[in-house]
Each structure stands twice: as structure tokens, then as C-alpha cells.
KETORMAR-328722 format. One record per residue: residue number from 1; x, y, z of N, C-alpha, C in turn. Coordinates in pm, whole numbers, plus 32768, in hexadecimal, padded with zeros to 4 digits. Example, Ala and Ser with C-alpha at 12.3 -4.5 7.8 and 13.67 -1.06 7.14 Angstrom:
2
<guse 1, <8527, 7DC7, 830C>, <84CE, 7E3E, 830C>, <8528, 7EB6, 830C>>;
<guse 2, <8505, 7F1F, 82C4>, <8557, 7F96, 82CA>, <850A, 8003, 8313>>;
//
This chain:
176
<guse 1, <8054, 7F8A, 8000>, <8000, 8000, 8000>, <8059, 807C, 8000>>;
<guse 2, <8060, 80DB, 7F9F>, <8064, 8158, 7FAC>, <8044, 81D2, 8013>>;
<guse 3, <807D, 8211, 805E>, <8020, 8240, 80DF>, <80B1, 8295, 8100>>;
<guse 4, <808F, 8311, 816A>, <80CF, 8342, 8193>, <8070, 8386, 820C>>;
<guse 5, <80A3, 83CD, 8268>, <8032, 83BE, 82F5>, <7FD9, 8414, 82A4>>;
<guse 6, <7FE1, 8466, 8245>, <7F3C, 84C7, 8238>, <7F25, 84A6, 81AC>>;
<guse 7, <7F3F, 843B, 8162>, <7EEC, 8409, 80EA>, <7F07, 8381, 80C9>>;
<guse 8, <7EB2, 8393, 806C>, <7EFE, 82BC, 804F>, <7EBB, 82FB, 7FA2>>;
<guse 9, <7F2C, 8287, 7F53>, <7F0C, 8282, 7EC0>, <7EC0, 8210, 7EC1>>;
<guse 10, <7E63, 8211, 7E42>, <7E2E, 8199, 7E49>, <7DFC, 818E, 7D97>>;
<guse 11, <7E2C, 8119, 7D8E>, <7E24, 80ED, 7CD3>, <7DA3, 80D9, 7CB7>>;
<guse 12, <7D8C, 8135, 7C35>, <7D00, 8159, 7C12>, <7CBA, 80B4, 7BF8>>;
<guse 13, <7C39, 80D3, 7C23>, <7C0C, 8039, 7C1C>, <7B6F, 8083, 7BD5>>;
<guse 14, <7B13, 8018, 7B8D>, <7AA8, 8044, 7B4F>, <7A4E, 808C, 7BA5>>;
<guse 15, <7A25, 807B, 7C31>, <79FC, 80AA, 7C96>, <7A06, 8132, 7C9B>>;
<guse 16, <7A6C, 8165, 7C6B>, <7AC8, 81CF, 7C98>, <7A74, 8267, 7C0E>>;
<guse 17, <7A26, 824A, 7BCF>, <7A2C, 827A, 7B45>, <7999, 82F8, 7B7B>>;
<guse 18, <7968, 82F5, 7BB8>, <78F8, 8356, 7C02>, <793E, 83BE, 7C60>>;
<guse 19, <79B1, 8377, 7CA4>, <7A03, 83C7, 7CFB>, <7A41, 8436, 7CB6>>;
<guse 20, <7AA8, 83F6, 7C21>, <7AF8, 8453, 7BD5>, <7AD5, 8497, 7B95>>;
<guse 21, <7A18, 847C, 7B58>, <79F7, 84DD, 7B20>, <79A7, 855B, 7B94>>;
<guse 22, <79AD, 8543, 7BE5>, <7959, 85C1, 7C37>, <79E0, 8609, 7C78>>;
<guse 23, <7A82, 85D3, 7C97>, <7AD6, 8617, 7C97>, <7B07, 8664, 7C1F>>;
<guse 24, <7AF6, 862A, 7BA2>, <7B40, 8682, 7B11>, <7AD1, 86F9, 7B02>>;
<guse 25, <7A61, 86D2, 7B02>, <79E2, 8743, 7AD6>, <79C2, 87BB, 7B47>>;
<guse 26, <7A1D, 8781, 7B96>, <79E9, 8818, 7C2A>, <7A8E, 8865, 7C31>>;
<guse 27, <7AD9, 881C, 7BD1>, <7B51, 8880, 7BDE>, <7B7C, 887A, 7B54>>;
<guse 28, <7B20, 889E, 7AFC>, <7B1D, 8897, 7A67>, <7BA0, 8927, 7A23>>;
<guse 29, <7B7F, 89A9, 7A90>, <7BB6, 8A03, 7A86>, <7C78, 89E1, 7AB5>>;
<guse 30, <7C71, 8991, 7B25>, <7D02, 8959, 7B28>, <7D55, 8902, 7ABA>>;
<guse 31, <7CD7, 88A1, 7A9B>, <7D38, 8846, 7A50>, <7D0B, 885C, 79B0>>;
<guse 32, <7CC1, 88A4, 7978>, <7CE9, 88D1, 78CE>, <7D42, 88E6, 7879>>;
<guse 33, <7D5B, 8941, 78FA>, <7DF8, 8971, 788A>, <7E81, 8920, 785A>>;
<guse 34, <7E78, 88B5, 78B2>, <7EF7, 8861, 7891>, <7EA4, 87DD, 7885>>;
<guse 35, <7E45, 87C5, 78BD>, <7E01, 871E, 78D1>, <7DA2, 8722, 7868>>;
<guse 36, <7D91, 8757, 77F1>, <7D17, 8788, 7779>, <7CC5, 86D5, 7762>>;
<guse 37, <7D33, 8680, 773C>, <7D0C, 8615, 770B>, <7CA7, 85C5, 77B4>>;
<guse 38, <7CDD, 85E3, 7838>, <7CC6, 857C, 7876>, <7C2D, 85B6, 78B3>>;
<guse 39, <7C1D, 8657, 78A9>, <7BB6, 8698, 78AE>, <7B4A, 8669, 7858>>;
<guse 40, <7B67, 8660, 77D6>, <7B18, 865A, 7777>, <7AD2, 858B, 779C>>;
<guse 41, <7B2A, 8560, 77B3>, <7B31, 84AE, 778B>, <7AD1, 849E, 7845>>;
<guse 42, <7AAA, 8529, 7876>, <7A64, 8503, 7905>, <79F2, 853D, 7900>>;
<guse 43, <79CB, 859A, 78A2>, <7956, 85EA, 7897>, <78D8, 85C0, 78D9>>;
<guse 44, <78BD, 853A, 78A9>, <7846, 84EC, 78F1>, <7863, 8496, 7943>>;
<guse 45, <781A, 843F, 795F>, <780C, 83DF, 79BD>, <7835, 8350, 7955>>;
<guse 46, <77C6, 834A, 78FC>, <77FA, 82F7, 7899>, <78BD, 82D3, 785E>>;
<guse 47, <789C, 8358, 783A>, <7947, 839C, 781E>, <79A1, 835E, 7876>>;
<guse 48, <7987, 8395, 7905>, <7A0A, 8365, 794E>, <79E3, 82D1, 795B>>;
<guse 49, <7985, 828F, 795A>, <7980, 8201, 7984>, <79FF, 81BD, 790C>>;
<guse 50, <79CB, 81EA, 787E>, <7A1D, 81B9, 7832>, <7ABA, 81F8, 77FF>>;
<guse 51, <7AEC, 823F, 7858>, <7B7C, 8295, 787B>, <7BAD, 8259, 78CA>>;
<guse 52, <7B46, 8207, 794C>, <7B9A, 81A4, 79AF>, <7BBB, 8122, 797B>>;
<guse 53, <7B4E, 80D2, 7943>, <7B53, 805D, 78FA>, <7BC6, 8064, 7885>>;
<guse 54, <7BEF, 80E1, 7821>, <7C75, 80DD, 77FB>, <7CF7, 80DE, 787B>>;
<guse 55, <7CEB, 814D, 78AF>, <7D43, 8132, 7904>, <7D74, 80E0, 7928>>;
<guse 56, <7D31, 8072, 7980>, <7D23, 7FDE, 79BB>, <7D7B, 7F92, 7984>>;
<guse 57, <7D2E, 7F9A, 78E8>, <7D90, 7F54, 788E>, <7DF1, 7F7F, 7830>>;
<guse 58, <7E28, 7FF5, 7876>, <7EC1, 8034, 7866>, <7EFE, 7FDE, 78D3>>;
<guse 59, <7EDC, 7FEC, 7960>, <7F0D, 7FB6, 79C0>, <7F2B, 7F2A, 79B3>>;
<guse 60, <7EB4, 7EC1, 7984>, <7F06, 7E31, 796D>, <7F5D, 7E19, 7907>>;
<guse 61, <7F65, 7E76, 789C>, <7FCA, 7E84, 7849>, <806E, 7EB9, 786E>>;
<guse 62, <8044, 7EEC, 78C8>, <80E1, 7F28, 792A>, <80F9, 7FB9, 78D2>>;
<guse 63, <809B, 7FE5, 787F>, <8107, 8084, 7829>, <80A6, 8103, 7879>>;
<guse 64, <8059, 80E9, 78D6>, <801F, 8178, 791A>, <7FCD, 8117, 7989>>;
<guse 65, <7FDB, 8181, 79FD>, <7FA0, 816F, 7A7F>, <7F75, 81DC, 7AA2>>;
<guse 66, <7EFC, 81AC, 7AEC>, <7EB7, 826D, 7B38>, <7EA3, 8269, 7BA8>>;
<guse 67, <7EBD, 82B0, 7BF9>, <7EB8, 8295, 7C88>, <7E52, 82F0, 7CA1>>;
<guse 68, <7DED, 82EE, 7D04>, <7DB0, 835A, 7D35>, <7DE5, 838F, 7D9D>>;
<guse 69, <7E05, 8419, 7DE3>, <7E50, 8430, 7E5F>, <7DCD, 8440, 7ECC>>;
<guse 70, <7DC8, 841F, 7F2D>, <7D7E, 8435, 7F9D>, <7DB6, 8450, 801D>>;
<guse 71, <7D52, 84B0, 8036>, <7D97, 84F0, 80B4>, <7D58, 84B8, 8125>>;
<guse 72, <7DB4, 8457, 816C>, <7D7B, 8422, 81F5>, <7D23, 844A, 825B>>;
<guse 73, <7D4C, 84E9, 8264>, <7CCD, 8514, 8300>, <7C4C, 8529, 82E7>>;
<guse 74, <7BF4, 8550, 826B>, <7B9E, 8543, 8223>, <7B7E, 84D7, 81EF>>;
<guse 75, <7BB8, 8493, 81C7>, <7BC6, 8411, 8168>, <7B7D, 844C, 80CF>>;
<guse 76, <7BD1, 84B9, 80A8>, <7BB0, 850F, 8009>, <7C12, 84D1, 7FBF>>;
<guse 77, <7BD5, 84C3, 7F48>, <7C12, 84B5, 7ED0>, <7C17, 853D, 7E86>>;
<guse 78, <7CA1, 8581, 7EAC>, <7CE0, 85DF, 7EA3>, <7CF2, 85FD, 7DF0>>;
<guse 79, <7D5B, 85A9, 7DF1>, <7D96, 85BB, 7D48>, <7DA6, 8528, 7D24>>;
<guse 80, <7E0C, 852D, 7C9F>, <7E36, 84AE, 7C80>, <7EC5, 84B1, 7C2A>>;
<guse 81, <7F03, 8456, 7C1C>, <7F6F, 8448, 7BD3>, <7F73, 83C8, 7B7D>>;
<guse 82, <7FBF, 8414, 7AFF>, <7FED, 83BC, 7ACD>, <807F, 8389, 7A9E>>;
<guse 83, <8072, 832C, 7A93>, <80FB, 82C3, 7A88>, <810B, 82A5, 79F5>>;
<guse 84, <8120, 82E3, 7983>, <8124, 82D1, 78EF>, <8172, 82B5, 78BA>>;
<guse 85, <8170, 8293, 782B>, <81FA, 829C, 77AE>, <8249, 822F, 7840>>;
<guse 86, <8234, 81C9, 7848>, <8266, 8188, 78A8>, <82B9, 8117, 782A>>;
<guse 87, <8351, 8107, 784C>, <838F, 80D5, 77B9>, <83E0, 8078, 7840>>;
<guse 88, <83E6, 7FF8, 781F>, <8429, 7F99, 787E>, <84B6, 7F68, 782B>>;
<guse 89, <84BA, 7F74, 77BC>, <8512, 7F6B, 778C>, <8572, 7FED, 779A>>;
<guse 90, <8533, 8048, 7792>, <8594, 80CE, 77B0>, <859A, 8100, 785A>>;
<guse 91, <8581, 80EE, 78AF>, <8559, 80BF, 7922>, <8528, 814D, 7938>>;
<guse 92, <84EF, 8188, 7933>, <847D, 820A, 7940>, <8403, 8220, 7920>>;
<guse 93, <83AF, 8286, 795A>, <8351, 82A6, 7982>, <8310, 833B, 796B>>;
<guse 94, <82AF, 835C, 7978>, <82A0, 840F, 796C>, <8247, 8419, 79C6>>;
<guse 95, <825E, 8460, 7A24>, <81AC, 8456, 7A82>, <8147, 84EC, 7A39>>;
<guse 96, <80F3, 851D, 7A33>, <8082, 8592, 7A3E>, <802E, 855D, 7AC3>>;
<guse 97, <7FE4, 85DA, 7AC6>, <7F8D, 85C1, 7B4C>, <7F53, 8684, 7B63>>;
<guse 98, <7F0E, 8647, 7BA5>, <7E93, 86B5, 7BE5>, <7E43, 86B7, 7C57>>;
<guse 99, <7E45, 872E, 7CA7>, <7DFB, 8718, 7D0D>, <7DC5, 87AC, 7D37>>;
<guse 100, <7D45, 8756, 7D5C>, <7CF3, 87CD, 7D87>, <7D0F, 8855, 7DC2>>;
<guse 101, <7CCD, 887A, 7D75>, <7CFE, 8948, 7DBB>, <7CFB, 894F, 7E34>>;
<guse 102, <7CA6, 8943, 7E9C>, <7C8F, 8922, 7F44>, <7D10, 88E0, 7F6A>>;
<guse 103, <7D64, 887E, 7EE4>, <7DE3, 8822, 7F67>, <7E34, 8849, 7F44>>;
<guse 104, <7E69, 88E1, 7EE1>, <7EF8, 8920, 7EAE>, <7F23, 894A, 7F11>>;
<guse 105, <7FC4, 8925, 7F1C>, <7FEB, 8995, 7F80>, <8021, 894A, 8014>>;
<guse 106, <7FE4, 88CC, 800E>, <8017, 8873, 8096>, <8052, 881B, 809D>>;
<guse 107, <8087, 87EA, 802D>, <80E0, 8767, 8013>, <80B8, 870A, 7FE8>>;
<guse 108, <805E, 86F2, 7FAE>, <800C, 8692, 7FA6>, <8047, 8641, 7F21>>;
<guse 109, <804F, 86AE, 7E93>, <805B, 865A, 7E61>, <8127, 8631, 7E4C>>;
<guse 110, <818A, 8692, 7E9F>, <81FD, 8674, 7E99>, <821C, 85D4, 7F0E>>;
<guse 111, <818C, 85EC, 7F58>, <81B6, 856E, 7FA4>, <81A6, 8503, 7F42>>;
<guse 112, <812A, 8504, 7EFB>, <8112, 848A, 7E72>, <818E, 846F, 7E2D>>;
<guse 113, <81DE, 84FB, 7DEA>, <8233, 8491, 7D81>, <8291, 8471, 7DD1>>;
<guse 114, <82A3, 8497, 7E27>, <831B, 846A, 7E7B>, <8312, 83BF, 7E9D>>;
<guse 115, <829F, 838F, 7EDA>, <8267, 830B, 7ECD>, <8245, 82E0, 7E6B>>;
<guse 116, <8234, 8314, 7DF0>, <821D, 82C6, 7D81>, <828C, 82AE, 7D56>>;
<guse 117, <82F3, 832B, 7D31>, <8397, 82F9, 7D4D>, <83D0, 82A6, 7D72>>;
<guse 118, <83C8, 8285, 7DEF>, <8414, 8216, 7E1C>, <83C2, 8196, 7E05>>;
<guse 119, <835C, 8176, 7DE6>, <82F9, 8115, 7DC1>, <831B, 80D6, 7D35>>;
<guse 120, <8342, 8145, 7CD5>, <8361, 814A, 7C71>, <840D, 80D6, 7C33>>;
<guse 121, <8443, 8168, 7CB2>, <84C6, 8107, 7CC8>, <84E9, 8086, 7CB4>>;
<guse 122, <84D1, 806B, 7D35>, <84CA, 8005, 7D7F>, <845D, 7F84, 7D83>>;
<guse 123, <8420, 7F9F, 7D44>, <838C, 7F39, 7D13>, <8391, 7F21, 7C82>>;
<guse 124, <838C, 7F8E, 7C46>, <8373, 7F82, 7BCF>, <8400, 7F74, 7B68>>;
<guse 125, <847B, 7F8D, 7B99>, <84F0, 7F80, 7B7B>, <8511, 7FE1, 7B0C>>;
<guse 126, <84F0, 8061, 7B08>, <84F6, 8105, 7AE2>, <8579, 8139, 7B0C>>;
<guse 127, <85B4, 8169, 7AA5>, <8633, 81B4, 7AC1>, <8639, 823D, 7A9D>>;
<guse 128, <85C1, 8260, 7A34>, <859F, 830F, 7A50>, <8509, 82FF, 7A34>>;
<guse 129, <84F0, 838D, 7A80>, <8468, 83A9, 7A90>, <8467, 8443, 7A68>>;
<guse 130, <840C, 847A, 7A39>, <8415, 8513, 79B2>, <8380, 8542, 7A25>>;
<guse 131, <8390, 85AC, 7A09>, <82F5, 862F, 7A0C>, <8344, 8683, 7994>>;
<guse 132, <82C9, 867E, 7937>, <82A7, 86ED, 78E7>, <823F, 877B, 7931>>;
<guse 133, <8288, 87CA, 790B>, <8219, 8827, 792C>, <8239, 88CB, 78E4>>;
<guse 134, <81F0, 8914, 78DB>, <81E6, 89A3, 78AC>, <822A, 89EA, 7917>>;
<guse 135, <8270, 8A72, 78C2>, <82A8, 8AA0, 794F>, <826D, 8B2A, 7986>>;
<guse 136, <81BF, 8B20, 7952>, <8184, 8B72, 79A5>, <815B, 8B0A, 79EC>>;
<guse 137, <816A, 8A7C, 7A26>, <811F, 8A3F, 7A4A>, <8172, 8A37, 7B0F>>;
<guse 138, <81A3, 8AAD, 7B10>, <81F2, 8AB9, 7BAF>, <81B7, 8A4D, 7C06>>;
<guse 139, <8130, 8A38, 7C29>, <811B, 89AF, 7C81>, <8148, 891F, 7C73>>;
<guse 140, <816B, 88FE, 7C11>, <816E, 8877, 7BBD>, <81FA, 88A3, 7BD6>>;
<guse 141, <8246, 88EB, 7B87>, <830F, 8923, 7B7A>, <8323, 8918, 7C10>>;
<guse 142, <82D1, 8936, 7C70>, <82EB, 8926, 7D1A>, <82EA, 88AD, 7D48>>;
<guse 143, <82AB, 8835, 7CFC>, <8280, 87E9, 7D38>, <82E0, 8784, 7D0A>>;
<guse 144, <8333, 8776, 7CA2>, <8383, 873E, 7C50>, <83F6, 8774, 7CAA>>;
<guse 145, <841E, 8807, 7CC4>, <84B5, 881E, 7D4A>, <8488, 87D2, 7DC2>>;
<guse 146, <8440, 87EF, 7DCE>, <8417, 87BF, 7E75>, <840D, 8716, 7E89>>;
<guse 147, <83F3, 86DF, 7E2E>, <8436, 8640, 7DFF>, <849E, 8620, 7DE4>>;
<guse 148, <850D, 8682, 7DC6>, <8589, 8627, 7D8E>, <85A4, 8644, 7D24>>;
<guse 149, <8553, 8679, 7CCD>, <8569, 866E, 7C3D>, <85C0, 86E0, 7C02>>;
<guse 150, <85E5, 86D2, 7B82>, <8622, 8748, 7B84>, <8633, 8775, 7ADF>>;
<guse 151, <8642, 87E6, 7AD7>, <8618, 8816, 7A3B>, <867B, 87C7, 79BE>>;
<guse 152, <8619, 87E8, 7960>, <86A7, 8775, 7901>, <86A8, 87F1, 787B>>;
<guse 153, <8629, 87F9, 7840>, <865A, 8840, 77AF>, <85A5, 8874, 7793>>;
<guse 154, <8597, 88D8, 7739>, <8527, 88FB, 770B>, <850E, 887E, 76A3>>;
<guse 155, <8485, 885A, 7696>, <8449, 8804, 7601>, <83F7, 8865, 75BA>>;
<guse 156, <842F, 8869, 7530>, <840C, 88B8, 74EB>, <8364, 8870, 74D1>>;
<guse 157, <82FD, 88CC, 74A3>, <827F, 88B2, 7474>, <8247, 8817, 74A9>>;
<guse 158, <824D, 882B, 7518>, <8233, 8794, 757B>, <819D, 8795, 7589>>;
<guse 159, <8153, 87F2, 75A4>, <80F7, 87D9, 75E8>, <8089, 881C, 75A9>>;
<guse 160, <8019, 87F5, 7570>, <7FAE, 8836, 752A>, <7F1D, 885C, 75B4>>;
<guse 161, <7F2C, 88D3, 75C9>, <7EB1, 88FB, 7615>, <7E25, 8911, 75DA>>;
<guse 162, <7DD2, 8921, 7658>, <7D2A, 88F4, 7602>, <7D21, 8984, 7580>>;
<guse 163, <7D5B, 89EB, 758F>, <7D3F, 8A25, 7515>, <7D93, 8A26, 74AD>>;
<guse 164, <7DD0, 89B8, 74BA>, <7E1D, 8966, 744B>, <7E9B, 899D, 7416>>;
<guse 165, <7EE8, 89FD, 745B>, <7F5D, 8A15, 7479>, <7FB2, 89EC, 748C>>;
<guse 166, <802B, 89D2, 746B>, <80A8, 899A, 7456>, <8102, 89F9, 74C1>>;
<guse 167, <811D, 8975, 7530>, <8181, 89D7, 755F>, <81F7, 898E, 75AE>>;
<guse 168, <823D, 89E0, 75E6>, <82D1, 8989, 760C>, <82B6, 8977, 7679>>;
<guse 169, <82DA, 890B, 76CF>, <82EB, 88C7, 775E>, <8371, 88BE, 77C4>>;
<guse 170, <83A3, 88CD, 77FF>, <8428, 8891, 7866>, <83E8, 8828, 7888>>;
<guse 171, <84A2, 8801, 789A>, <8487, 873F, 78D4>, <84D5, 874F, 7928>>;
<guse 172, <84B7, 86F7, 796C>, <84F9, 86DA, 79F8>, <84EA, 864D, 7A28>>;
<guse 173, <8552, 862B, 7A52>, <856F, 85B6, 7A47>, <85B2, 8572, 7AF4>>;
<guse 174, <85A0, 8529, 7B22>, <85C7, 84CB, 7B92>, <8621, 842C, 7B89>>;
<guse 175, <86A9, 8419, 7BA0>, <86CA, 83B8, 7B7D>, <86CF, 8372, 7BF3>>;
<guse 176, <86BE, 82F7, 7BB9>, <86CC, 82A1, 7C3B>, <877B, 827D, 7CB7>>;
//
């Protein structure tokens, strides 16, 4: 189990697909701008049922995992992360992730990759682990220092946003 004293991760299971869509749609304004596709693929109820059921079976395939983050003293399902572009032959990983506007700001989600990190490590036998992110994206660029990680190079025209813009990303990277 995943856990640290004020959250525990927990691997998206079909159950889970009512939860993620009433967290993506009440912080629609947080996660658009960089999460366009995972916003869009949660819109409904229907939607996310069948966004988890892919998922799932990313997960028995081993190339993407999603964790939901939950925060223990509530027992909220805060945000979530993901574990992507997962290459076992190249022994790396990329995480994204999001969490609710109400849980910015407390550690929540630097405690996640930090445990997904070493999970990663050490479980999954990962020798780098990447965050992409924008570098107006200061919460995410914080959350990547405050883990370990550390800047590597701009990617040119990496990342297409919902108004279909082409734009460049930093990477940052964690070696084992």
C-alpha cells in the first residue's frame, strides 16, 4: 500500500470512475489548461466510466498507471497521478497529475511523487522518472524541486493545449 501519515495512493479501480469524475468537473478551471484531454475523456459519467476501464487496461498492460491521491483526515479524493510513457525497456516513466484547488499549497501532491518515486524505483525497476510541465505552470515546476527532480532542457512544440496551440514544455527529470 502506498500511504504516508496524511494520504494513501490508491490504483484506479472501475469503482473509482464517479469519484474522478465529480473531482475533474468541480476543478474543471484547475485542470484545463494542461489536463485538456483528461478533462474532456471525464465530462460525463458515462465518459469517465469508460476513461477508467481504458485506464485499467493501461495498468494490466504495464505502459500507464493512475493513482488517485487521498487525503487521510477526510478520507477525500484530493487529486490523482499519473505514471505514463512507462518504457521497461528504457527503464522510465513520466508522471502528470492534478489536484484539487482546496489541496494546493500543502504537500500533498510533492508527498505523492515522492512515493510514487520510490515505488517506481524500487518496485517497478525505473531508473528515470520525467515531469513535463509549462513554465507558467509554477505549482507543478514546485512540485517537481520539492521532489528531487531537477531541470534538464526545454521541448520544443511538446504540448498542444485545448485551444490548440503549440507550445514548449521543461523537463525535469529524477534519476534513480
Amino acid at each position: 500500500m502506498l500511504k504516508t501519515e496524511s494520504l494513501q495512493l490508491v490504483l484506479l479501480g472501475s469503482h473509482h470512475a464517479d469519484a474522478l469524475h465529480e473531482l475533474i468537473q468541480s476543478n474543471v478551471q484547475t485542470f484545463q489548461a494542461f489536463l485538456p484531454v483528461t478533462v474532456s475523456s471525464t465530462a460525463t459519467r458515462e465518459l469517465s466510466q469508460q476513461f477508467v476501464e481504458k485506464k485499467i487496461e493501461n495498468a494490466v498492460n504495464k505502459n500507464e498507471y493512475l493513482y488517485l491521491v487521498k487525503e487521510l483526515q477526510f478520507n477525500d479524493i484530493i487529486g490523482f497521478v499519473y505514471l505514463k510513457n512507462v518504457s521497461y525497456r528504457n527503464k522510465q516513466g513520466e508522471f502528470a497529475y492534478g489536484l484539487a484547488a482546496k489541496s494546493v499549497g500543502k504537500g500533498y501532491m510533492t508527498q505523492a511523487i515522492k512515493l510514487l518515486s520510490t515505488y517506481a524505483f524500487d518496485d517497478l525497476g525505473l531508473d528515470t522518472l520525467q515531469i513535463i510541465a509549462h513554465k507558467t505552470n509554477l505549482k507543478s515546476i514546485q512540485v517537481a524541486f520539492n521532489a528531487g527532480f531537477s531541470w534538464v532542457k526545454t521541448l520544443e512544440d511538446e504540448f498542444t493545449n485545448a485551444s490548440g496551440e503549440s507550445m514548449n514544455m521543461e523537463l525535469y527529470e529524477l534519476c534513480k
